[in-house]
C-alpha positions as CSV (number, residue, x, y, z in Angstrom):
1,X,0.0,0.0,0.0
2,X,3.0,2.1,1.1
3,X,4.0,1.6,-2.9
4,X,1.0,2.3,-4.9
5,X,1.0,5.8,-2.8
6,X,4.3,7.1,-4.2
7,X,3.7,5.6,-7.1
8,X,0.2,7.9,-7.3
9,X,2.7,10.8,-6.2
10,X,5.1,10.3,-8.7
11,X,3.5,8.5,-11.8
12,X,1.9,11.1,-13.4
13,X,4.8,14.0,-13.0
14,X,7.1,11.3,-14.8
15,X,4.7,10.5,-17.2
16,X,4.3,14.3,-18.3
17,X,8.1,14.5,-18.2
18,X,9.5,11.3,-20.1
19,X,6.6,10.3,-21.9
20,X,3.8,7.5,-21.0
21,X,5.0,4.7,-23.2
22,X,8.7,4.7,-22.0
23,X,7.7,5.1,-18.1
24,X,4.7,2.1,-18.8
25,X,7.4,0.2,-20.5
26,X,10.2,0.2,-17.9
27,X,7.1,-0.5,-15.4
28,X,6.5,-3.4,-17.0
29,X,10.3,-4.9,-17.2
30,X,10.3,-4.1,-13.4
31,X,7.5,-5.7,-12.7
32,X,7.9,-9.2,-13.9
33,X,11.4,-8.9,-12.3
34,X,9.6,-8.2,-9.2
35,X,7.5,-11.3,-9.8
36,X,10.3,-13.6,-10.0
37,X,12.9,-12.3,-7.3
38,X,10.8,-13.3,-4.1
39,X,11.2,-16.9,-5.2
40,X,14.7,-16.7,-5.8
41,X,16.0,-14.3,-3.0
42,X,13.3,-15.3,-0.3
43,X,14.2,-12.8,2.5
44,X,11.9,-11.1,4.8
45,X,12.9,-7.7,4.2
46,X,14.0,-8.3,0.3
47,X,10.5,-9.3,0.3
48,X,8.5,-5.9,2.0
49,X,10.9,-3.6,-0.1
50,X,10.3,-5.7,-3.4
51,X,6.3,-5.6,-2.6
52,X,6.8,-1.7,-1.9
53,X,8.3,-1.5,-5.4
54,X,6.0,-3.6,-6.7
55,X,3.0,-1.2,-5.6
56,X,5.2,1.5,-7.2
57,X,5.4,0.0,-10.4
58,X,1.3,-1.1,-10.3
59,X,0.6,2.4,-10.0
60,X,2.2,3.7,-12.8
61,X,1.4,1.2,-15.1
62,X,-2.2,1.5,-14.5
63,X,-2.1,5.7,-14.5
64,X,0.0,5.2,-18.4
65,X,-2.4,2.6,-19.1
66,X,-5.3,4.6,-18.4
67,X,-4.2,7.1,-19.8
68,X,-3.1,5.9,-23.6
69,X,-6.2,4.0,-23.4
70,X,-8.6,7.2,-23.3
71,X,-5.7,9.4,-25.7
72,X,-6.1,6.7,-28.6
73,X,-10.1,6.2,-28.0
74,X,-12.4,8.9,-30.5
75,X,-14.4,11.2,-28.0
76,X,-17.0,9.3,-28.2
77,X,-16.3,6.0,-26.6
78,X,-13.8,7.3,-24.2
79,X,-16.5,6.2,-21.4
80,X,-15.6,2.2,-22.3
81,X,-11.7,2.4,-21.4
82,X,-12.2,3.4,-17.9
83,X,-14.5,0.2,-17.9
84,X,-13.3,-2.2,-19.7
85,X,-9.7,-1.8,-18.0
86,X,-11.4,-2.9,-14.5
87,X,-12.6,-5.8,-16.5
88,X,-9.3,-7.1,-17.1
89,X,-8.2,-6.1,-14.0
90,X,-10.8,-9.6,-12.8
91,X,-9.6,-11.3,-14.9
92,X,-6.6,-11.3,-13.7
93,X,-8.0,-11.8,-9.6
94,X,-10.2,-14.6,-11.5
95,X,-6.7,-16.6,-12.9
96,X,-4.9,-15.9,-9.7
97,X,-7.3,-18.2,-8.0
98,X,-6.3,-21.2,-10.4
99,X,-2.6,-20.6,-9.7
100,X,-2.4,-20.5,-6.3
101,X,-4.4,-23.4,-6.5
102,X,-2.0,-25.3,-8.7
103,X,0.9,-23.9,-7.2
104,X,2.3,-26.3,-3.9
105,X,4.1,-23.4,-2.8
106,X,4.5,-19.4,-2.4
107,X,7.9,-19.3,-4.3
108,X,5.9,-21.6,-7.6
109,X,3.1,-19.4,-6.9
110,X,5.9,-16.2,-7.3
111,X,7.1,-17.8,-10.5
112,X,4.2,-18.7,-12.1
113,X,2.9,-15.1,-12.2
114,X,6.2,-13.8,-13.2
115,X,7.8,-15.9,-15.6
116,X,4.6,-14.9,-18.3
117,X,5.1,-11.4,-17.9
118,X,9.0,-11.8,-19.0
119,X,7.7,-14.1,-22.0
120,X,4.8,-11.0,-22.8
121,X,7.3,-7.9,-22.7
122,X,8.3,-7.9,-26.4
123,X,4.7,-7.6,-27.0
124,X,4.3,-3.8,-25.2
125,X,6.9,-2.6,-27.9
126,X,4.1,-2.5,-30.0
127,X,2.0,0.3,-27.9
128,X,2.3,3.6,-29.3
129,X,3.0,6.8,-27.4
130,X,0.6,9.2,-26.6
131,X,-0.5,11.7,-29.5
132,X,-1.0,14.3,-27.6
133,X,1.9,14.2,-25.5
134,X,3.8,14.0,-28.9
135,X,1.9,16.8,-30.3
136,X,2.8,19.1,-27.3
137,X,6.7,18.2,-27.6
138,X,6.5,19.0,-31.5
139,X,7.4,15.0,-32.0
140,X,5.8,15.0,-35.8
141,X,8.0,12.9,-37.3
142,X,6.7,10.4,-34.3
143,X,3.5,10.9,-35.2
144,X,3.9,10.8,-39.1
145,X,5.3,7.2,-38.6
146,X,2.0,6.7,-36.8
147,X,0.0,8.2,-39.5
148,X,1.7,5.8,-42.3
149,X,0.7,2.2,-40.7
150,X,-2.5,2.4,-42.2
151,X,-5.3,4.3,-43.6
152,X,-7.1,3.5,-40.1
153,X,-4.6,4.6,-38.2
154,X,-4.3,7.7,-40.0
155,X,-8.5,7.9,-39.8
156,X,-8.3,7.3,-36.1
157,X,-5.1,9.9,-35.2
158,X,-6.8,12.8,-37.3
159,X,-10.0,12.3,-34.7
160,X,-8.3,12.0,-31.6
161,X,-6.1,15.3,-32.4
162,X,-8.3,17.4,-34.0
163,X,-9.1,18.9,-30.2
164,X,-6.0,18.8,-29.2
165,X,-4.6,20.5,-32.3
166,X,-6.9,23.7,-32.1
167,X,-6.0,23.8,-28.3
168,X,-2.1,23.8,-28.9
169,X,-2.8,26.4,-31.6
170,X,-5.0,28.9,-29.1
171,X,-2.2,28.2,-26.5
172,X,0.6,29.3,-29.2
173,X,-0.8,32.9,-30.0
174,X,-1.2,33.6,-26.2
175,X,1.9,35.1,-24.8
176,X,3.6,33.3,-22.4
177,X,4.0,35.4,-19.0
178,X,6.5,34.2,-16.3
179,X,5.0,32.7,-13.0
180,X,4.4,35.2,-10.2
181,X,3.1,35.3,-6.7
182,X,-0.5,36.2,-7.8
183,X,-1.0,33.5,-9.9
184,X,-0.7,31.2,-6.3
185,X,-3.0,33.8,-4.2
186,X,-5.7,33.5,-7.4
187,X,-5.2,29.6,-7.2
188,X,-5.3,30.1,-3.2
189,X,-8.4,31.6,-3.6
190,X,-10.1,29.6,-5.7
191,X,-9.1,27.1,-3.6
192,X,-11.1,28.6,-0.7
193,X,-14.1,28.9,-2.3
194,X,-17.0,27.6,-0.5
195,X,-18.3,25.6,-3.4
196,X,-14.6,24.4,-4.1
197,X,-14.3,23.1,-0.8
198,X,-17.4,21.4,-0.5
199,X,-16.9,19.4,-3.8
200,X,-13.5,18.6,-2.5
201,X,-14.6,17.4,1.2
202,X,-17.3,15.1,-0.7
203,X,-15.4,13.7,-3.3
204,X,-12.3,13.0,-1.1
205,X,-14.6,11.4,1.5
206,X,-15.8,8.9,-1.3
207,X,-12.6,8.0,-2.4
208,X,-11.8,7.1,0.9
209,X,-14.8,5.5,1.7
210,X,-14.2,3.6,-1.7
211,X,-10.7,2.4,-0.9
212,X,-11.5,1.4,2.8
213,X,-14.6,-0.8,1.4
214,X,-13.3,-1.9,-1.6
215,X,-9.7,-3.1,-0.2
216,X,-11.2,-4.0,3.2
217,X,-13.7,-6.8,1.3
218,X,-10.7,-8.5,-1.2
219,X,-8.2,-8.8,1.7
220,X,-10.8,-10.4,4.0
221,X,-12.2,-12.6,1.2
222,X,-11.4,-15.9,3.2
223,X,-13.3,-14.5,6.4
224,X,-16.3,-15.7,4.9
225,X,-15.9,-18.9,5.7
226,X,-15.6,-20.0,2.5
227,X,-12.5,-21.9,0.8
228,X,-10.4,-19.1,-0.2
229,X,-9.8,-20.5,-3.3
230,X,-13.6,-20.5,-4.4
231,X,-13.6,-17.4,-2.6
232,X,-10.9,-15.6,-4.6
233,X,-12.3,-17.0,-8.1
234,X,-15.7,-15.2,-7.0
235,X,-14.1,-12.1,-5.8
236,X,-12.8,-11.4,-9.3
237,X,-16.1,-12.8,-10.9
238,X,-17.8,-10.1,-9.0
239,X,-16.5,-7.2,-10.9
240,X,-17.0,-8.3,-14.5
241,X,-20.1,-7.0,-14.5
242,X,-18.5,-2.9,-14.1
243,X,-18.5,-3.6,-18.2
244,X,-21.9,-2.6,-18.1
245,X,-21.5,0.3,-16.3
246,X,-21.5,2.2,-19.8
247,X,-24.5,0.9,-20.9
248,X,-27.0,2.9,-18.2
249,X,-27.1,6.3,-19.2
250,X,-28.4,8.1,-15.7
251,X,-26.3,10.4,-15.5
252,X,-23.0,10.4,-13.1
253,X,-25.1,11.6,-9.1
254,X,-27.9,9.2,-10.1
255,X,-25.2,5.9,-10.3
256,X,-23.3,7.3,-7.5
257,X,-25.9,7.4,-5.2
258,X,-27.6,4.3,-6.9
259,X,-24.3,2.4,-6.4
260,X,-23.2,3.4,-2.7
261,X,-26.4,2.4,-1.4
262,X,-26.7,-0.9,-2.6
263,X,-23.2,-1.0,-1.5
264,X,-23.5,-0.5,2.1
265,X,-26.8,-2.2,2.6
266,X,-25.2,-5.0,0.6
267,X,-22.7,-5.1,3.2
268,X,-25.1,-4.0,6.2
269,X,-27.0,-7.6,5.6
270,X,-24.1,-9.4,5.5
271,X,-23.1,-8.3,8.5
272,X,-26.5,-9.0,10.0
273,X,-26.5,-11.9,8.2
274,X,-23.4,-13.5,9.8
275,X,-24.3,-12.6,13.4
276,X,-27.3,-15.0,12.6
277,X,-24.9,-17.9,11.8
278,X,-26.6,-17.6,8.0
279,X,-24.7,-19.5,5.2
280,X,-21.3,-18.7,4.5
281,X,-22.0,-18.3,0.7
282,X,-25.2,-16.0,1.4
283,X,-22.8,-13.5,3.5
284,X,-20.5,-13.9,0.9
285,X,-22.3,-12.9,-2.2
286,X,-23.7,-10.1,-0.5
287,X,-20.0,-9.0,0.9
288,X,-19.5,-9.5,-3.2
289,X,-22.4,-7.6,-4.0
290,X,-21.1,-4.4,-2.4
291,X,-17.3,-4.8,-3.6
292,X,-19.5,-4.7,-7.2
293,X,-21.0,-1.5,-5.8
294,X,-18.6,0.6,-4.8
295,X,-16.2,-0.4,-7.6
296,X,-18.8,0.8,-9.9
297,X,-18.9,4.1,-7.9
298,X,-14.7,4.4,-8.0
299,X,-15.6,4.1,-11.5
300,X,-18.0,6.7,-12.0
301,X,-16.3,9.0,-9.2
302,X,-12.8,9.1,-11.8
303,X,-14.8,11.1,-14.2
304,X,-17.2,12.5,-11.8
305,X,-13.8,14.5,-9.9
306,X,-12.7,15.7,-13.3
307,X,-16.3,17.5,-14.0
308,X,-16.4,18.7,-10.6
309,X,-13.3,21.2,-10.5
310,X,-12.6,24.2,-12.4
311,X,-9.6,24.1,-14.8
312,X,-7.5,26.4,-13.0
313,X,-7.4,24.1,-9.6
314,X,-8.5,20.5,-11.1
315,X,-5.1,19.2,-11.0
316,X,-4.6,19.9,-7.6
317,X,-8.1,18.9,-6.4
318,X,-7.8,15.5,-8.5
319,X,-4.4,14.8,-6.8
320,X,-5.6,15.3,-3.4
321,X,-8.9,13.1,-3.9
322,X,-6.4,10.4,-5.3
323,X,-4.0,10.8,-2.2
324,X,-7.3,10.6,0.2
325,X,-7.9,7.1,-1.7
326,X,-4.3,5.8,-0.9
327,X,-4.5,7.0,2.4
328,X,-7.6,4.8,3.0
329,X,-5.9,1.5,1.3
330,X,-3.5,2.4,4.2
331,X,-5.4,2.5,6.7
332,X,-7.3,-0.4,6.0
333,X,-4.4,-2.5,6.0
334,X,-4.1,-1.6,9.6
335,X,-7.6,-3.0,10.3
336,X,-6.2,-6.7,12.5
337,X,-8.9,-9.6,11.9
338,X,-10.3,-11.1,15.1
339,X,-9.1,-13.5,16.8
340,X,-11.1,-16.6,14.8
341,X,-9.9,-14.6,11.6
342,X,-13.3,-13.3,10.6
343,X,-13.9,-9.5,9.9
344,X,-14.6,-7.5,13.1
345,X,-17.9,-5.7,13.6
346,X,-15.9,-2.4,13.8
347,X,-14.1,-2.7,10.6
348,X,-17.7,-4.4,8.6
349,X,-19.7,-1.5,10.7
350,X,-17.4,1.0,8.8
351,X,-17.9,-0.8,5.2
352,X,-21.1,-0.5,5.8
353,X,-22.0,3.1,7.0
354,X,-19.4,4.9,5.3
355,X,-21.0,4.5,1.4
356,X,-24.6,4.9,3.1
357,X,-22.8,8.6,4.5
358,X,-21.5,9.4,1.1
359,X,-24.8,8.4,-0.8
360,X,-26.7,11.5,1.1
361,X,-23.3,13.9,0.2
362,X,-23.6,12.9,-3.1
363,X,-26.9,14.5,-3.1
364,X,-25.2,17.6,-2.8
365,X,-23.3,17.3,-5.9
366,X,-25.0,18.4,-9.6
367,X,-25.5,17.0,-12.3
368,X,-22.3,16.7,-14.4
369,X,-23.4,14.6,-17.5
370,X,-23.5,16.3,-21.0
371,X,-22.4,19.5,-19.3
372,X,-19.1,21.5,-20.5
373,X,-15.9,21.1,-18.0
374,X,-16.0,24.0,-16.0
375,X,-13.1,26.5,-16.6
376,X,-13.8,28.8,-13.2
377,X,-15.3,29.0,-10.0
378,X,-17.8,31.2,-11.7
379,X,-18.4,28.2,-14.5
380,X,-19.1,25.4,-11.3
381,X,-21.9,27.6,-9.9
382,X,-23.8,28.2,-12.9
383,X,-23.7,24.3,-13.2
384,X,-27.3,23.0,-13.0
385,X,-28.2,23.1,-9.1
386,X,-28.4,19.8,-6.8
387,X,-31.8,18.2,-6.6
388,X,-33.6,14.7,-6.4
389,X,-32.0,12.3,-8.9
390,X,-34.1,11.9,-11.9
391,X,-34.3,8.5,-12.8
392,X,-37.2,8.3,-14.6
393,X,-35.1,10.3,-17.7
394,X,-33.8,7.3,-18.1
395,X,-37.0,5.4,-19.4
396,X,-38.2,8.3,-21.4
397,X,-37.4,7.9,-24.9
398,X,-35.3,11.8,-26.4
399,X,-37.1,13.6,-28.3
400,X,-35.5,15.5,-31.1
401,X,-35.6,19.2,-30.4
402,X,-35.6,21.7,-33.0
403,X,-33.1,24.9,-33.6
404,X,-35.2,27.3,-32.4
405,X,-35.9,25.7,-29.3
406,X,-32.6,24.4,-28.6
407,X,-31.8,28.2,-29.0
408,X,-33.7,29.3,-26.3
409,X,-32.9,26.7,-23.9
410,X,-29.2,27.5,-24.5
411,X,-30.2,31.1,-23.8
412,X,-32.1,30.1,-20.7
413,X,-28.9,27.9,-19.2
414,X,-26.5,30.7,-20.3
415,X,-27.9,32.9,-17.4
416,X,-27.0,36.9,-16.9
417,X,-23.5,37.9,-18.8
C-alpha cells in the first residue's frame, strides 16, 4: 500500500516529463522482475521492499495505461476504457485463483505469475505513445510514422487530435508570462471557495470511503468462511459486471448514489446476516455484492472529480482526492482480523456506513453529464443546481428538439452575462 502511494505521487509528473510509453514500459520490465525475485531471493525484508516497489510500479502502469487508453479512443467511446480496463483487471484476480491453486508453494506461486510477464514484454513494444503528448513536444516525425501504418490509423489519429490541435494552436498565440506570486494567491483563492471546498470534502470522503470498502472486502475474502480458493475466483467474478457500467445512461449523481447504497446495505446484511450464523455463501455474495457497488462508484467518481473542479485548480483537487484514496488503502491494512480470523464488527460496521454517508453527500453534488468542463469557480456555480436524482429520464425515450428551441434553452442555461 505504502508503494501504490508514491507511485500515485510520482507516476503522473514522470509520465508528463519522459513520456507514457517509455515510463509504462520500464514499469512493466520491473515488474515481472519483481514477480520472480521473491522466489529466488526469499528474505523477509527483500520481500517488504520488493512488494513496496512492486505497488510503485502497479501504480504507474495502470495511471499510463489509463491514460493511452482514453488518448487513442475517439471522444465518443472514451466512457468504455475506464470500464473495460477494470474488467481485465478480474480477470486477472479470476486466474490468480487457479494458480495458487496449482501452485504447492508461495515461491511456484511467485514464478508462475512472473515468468509470463517476462515471456509478454516484447509484446508492449508494440504500444504507441501518446498523440497528444507527442503533439505538445513538437514530435511529428513520431506521429507521421504513426500516420503511415495504415489508412485506419491515420483515420483514427486525425480524430483523436483534432481537439487537441486547435487547443495547442489557441495556446501558441497567447503570450507566455512568467509565473508570479499572484497567480498562487488567485489559485489560493479559488481554492477557498465555498463551493470548491465542498466538492472537495465530498469527493475525497468517497474515495476514501471507496478504498476502505473496496480493499477492506478483497483482503478479507477468506473470512467468509468459504475456501479461499472459491472465494478468490468469485471475488474477481464479481467485478465483470463494471462492463456494463457504460450501458446505463443516468447520468454520473444518479449511479453514485444508486451504487453506494446498494453497497453499504449490501454489506449491512451481511453483517447482520453473519451474526445470525446464516450460510457462509449468502454472506459472501452479499459481501461480493457491495465490492461490485462501490467499484462501480470508483468508476464513476474518476470522471465524476474531473467535471467537478474548475480548470485552474482541477489538478490539484484530483491529486488530493487520489492521495485521500491511498490513504484509506493504508489504513485499511491496519484493520487486525479477530481472533477466529473473521472481519470485526468495527471494521464491517465502517464498510457499511461509510457509502450509506456518502450516498446522502452525493446528493449535494449536480448533475455533471452532458455539461461542458468548468473552466472557473464562476463556470461550477452556474452548473445545474443539486436536486432529487431523476431516474425516470432514463425510461423516457429523447425527443428530437428543433433549432429554435434548442436556441432558447441555450439562452435560458447561459444565465445573466
Amino acid at each position: 500500500m505504502v508503494g501504490l502511494l508514491l507511485g500515485s505521487l510520482i507516476g503522473g509528473a514522470i509520465s508528463d516529463r519522459y513520456g507514457k510509453r517509455p515510463v509504462l514500459l520500464v514499469c512493466v520490465c520491473m515488474h515481472a522482475i519483481c514477480g520472480i525475485v521473491p522466489a529466488i531471493l526469499p528474505q523477509p525484508i527483500l520481500f517488504l521492499v520488493i512488494r513496496c516497489l512492486t505497488g510503485v510500479c502497479s501504480c504507474c502502469i495502470s495511471i499510463c495505461s489509463f491514460s493511452l487508453a482514453v488518448e487513442w479512443t475517439p471522444p465518443a467511446a472514451r466512457l468504455w476504457p475506464p470500464a473495460f480496463l477494470p474488467f481485465c483487471f478480474s480477470l486477472g484476480t479470476i486466474a490468480g485463483a487457479p494458480l495458487a491453486w496449482l501452485s504447492p508453494s508461495w515461491r511456484q506461486l511467485h514464478l508462475s505469475l512472473g515468468l509470463p510477464q517476462l515471456i509478454c514484454l516484447p509484446l508492449y513494444l508494440a504500444i504507441p505513445e501518446s498523440p497528444r503528448w507527442l503533439l505538445l513536444k513538437r514530435r511529428m516525425d513520431v506521429l507521421e510514422c504513426y500516420q503511415n501504418n495504415s489508412p485506419a490509423d491515420k483515420q483514427c489519429l486525425d480524430l483523436v487530435l483534432d481537439s487537441a490541435w486547435s487547443d495547442l494552436q489557441k495556446a501558441s498565440q497567447v503570450p507566455k508570462e512568467p509565473p508570479s506570486k499572484g497567480h498562487a494567491s488567485t489559485d489560493l483563492m479559488h481554492l477557498k471557495h465555498p463551493t470548491v471546498l465542498l466538492r472537495l470534502f465530498i469527493m475525497s470522503y468517497l474515495s476514501a470511503v471507496t478504498a476502505l470498502t473496496y480493499f477492506g472486502i478483497c483482503m478479507n475474502i477468506g473470512s467468509f468462511g468459504v475456501g479461499v480458493y472459491s472465494a478468490q475466483f468469485f471475488s474477481g467474478l464479481s467485478e465483470a459486471p463494471c462492463l456494463l457500467v457504460p450501458l446505463v445512461n443516468l447520468g454520473r449523481r444518479p449511479i453514485s448514489v444508486l451504487a453506494l447504497f446498494l453497497s453499504g446495505s449490501a454489506c449491512f446484511l451481511s453483517l447482520l446476516l453473519s451474526r445470525f450464523n446464516c450460510k457462509a455463501e449468502l454472506v459472501m455474495s452479499l459481501a461480493l455484492l457491495g465490492k461490485l457497488c462501490i467499484l462501480a462508484a470508483n468508476f464513476i467518481s474518476v470522471l465524476y472529480s474531473i467535471e467537478l473542479f474548475p480548470t485552474v485548480v482541477r489538478q490539484r483537487c484530483v491529486s488530493f482526492v487520489n492521495l485521500c484514496f491511498r490513504i484509506g488503502c493504508l489504513v485499511n491494512s491496519l484493520v487486525p482480523p479477530t481472533s477466529n480470523g473473521t472481519i470485526s464488527l468495527a471494521a464491517m460496521v465502517a464498510y457499511s456506513s461509510g457509502p450509506i454517508v456518502g450516498c446522502w453527500l452525493c446528493l449535494l453534488l449536480p448533475e455533471t453529464s452532458g455539461v461542458s468542463l468548468p473552466d472557473t469557480v464562476e463556470d461550477c456555480d452556474r452548473q445545474p443546481k443539486p436536486g432529487l436524482p431523476n431516474i425516470s429520464a432514463f425510461w423516457r425515450k429523447q425527443k428530437p428538439v428543433s433549432r429554435k428551441t434548442e436556441g432558447l434553452h441555450a439562452e435560458k442555461d447561459a444565465g445573466p452575462i
